[in-house]
Residue, then its C-alpha position, 0 to 999 in steps of 0.5 A: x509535589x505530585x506533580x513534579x514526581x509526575x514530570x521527573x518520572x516523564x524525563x526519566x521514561x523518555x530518557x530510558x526510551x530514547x537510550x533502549x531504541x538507540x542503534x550503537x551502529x547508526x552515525x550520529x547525524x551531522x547538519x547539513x551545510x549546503x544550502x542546495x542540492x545538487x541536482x545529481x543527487x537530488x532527482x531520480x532517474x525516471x525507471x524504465x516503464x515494462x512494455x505492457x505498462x506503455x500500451x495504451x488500451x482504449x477505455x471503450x474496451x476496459x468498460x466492455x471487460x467491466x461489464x462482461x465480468x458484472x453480467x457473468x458475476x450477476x448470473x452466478x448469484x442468481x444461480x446461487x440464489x435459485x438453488x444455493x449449495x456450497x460448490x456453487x458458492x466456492x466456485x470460480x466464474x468464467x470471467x477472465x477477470x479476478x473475482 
């Protein structure tokens, strides 16, 4: 018996949830009867790439940024470590690169 007012009550939950986060505004959806996509439809133009995402930086370069932001990084905590104060801690290296 409490099984089967468990399961009522289930249905019964499920059905309020279903009638409360139901739009009066969405269509109801139809099924879809093409078997194949047009293919206008189906593909997306490719977006055009800005100029600066187009040019190739050579990898040798962004490992030297890399390793210069590391270097600068590595020198402001042993700073720190030396003598530790707050301005020191909040403040900004002089990395190009975000910290």
């Amino acid at each position: 018996m409490g099984a089967v007012l468990s399961m009522f009550g289930l249905a019964v939950a499920c059905l309020t949830f279903g009638a409360a986060t139901r739009t009066e505004d969405s269509p109801v959806e139809e099924p879809v009867t093409e078997t194949a996509p047009s293919p206008a439809r189906f593909f997306v133009d490719t977006p055009a790439l800005p100029v600066t995402a187009r040019v190739r930086i050579p990898i040798e370069a962004l490992l030297l940024q890399i390793e210069n932001h590391v270097r600068l990084e590595h020198a402001a905590a042993e700073c720190f470590v030396e003598s530790p104060n707050v301005s020191r801690l909040h403040s900004r290296t002089i990395s190009p690169l975000v910290n």
